[in-house]
NUVEX-426635 format. One record per residue (C-alpha): x, z, y; residue in one letter; residue number from 1. Coordinates in steps of 0.02 Angstrom, whole numbers. Layout:
// residues N
(r (X, Z, Y), A, NUM)
...
***
This chain:
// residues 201
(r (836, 832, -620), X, 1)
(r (930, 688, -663), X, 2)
(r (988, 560, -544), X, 3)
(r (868, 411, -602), X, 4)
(r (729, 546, -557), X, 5)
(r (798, 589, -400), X, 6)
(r (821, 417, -325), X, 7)
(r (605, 398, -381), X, 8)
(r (581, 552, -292), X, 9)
(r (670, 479, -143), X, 10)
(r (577, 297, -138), X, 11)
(r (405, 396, -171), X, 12)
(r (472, 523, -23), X, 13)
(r (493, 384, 114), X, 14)
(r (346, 282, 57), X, 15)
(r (217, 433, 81), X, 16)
(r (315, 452, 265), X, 17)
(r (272, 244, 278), X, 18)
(r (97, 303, 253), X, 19)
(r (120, 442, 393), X, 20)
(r (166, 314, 510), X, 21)
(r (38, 194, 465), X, 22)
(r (-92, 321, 530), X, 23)
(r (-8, 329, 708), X, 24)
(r (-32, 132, 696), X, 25)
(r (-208, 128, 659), X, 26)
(r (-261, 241, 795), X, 27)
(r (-177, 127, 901), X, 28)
(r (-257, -20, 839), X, 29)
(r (-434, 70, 835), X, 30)
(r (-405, 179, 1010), X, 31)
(r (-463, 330, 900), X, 32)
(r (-363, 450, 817), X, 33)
(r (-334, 416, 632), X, 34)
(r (-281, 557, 499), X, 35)
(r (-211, 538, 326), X, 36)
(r (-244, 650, 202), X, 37)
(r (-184, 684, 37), X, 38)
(r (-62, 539, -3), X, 39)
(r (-15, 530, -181), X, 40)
(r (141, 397, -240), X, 41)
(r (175, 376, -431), X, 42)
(r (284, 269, -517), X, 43)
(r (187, 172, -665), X, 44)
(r (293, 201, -784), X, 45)
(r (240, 37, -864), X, 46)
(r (246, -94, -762), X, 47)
(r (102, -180, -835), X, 48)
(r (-12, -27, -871), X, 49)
(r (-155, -43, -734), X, 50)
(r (-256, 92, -838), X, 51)
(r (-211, 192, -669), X, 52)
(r (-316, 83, -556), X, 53)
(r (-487, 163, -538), X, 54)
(r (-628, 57, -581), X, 55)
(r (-739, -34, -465), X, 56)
(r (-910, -100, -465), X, 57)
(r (-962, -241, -386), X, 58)
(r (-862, -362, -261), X, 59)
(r (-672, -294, -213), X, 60)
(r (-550, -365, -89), X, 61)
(r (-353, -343, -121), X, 62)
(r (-252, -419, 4), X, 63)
(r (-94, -470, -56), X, 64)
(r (66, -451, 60), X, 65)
(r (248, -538, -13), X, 66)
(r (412, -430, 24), X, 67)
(r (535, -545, 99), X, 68)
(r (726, -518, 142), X, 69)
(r (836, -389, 37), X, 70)
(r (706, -331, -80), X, 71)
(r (587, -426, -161), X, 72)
(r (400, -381, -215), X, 73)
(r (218, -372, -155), X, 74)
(r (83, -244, -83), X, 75)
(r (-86, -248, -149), X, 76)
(r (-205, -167, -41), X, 77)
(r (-378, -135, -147), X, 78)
(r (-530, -89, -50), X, 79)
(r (-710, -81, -109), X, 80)
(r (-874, -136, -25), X, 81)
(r (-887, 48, 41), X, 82)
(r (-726, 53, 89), X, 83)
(r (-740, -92, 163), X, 84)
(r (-909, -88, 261), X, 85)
(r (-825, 88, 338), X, 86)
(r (-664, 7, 395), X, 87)
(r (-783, -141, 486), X, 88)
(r (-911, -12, 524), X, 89)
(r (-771, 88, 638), X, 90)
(r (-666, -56, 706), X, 91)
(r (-821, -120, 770), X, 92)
(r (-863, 23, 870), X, 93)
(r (-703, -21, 969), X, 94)
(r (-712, -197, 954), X, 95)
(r (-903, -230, 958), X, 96)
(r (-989, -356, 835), X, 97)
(r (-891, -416, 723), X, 98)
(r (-912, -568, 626), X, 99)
(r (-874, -616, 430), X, 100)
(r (-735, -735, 477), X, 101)
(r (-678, -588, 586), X, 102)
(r (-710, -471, 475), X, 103)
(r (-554, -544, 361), X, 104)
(r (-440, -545, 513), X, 105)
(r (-470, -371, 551), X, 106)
(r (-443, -310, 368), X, 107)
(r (-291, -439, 373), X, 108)
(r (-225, -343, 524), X, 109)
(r (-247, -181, 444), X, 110)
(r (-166, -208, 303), X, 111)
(r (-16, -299, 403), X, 112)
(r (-16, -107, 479), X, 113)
(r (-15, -24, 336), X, 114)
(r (116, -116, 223), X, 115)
(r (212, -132, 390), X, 116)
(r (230, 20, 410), X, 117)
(r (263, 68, 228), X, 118)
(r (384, -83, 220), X, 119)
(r (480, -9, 368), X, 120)
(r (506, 159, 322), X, 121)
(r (574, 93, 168), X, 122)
(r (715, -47, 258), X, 123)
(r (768, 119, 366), X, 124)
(r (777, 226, 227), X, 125)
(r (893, 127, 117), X, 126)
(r (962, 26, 258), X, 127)
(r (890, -147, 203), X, 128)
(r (829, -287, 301), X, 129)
(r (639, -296, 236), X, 130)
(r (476, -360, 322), X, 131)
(r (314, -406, 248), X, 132)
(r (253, -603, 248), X, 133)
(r (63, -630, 311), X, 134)
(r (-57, -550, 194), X, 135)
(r (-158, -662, 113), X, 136)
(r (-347, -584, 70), X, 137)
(r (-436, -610, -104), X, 138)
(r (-603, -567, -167), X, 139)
(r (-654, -550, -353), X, 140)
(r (-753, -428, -453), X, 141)
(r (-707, -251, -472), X, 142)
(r (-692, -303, -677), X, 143)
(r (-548, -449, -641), X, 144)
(r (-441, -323, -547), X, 145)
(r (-331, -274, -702), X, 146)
(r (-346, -472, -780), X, 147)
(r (-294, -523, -595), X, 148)
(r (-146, -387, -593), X, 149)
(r (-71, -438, -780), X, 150)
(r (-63, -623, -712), X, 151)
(r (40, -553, -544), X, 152)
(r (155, -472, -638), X, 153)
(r (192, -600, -773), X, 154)
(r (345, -662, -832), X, 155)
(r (427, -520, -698), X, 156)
(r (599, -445, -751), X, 157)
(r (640, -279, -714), X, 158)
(r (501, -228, -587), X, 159)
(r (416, -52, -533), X, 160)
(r (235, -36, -507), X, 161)
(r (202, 103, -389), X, 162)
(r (14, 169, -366), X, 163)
(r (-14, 264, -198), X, 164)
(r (-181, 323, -155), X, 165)
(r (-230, 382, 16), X, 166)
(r (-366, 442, 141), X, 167)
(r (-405, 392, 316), X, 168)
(r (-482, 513, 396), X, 169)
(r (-577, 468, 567), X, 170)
(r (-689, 609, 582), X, 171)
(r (-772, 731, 470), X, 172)
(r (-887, 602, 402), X, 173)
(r (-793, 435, 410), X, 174)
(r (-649, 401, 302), X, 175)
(r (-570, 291, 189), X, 176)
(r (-501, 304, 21), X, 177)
(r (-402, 139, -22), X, 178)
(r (-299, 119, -184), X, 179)
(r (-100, 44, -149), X, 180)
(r (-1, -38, -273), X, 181)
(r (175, -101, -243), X, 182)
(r (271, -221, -351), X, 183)
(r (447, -190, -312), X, 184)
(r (602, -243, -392), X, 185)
(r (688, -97, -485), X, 186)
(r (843, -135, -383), X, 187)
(r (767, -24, -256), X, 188)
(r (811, 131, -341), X, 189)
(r (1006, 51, -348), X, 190)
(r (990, 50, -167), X, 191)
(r (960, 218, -117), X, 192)
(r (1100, 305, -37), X, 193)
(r (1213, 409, -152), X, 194)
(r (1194, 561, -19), X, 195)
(r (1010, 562, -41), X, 196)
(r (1043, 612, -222), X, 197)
(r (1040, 785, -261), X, 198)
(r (1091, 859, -438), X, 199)
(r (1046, 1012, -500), X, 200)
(r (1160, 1128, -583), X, 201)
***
């Protein structure tokens, strides 16, 4: 495996350990334990190819969170109505009623969670100062996603799309299954440590 390959391997490596840790953090935030299950990171090859992103009916949310410090780029966090209604459905067992306009700061918490967590993996692995700005939440129609994606990644030089899928698992019946895209700038892969690359032959 060449080293290009490698250093992907590495980023994809300590993002699906971000996603490890972001479980720990949602139980936390939920007082109920909180699983994840079969995390899958892949590098878009092409950076505007969103042929990747499964399709969605009806109203979606994606909330948005900007990288800020040594590395620049943004998390897009995509959730469905299902998705959603089961993420409100649970945190309100903890939290009791919850209203619309608290609806968005609980999925606006969750999401600062996730990325956070995600975001910090990756400053310790390649010894970067990174942190994630407030997330800002947007809703559109399943069938704008990919419109909505080519206009965030316009005009962008030299930046990686990575698609992670993952499942929260709550209990045997509840669970999420949110789609993860990060928009990172292909210095990342210059920043991985030379000792975490490992030729072959």
């Amino acid at each position: 495996m060449d080293a290009n390959r490698e250093r992907e391997k590495f980023i994809i490596h300590i993002m699906n350990q971000g996603f490890q840790r972001a479980s720990d953090a949602f139980s936390s935030f939920i007082g109920k334990s909180v699983k994840i299950t079969n995390t899958q990171s892949v590098l878009v090859r092409h950076a505007n190819d969103f042929s990747c992103i499964s399709d969605e009916e009806g109203e979606i949310i994606v909330l948005v969170t900007k990288l800020i410090g040594d590395l620049s780029g943004k998390s897009y966090l995509i959730l469905n109505a299902d998705e959603t209604a089961e993420i409100v459905k649970i945190t309100s067992q903890t939290f009791g009623f919850v209203s619309h306009q608290l609806n968005d700061a609980l999925l606006m918490e969750i999401d600062n969670i996730i990325s956070a967590s995600v975001i910090s993996e990756l400053s310790n692995g390649l010894h970067l100062e990174v942190y994630g700005d407030v997330p800002i939440l947007k809703r559109m129609h399943g069938t704008e996603l990919e419109g909505f994606m080519e206009k965030e990644v316009e005009g962008i030089d030299r930046s990686s799309m990575i698609l992670s899928n993952t499942t929260f698992q709550f209990n045997v019946s509840e669970r999420v299954h949110p789609q993860f895209l990060w928009k990172l700038s292909s210095r990342i892969f210059e920043t991985v440590p030379n000792e975490k690359i490992h030729h072959n032959g």
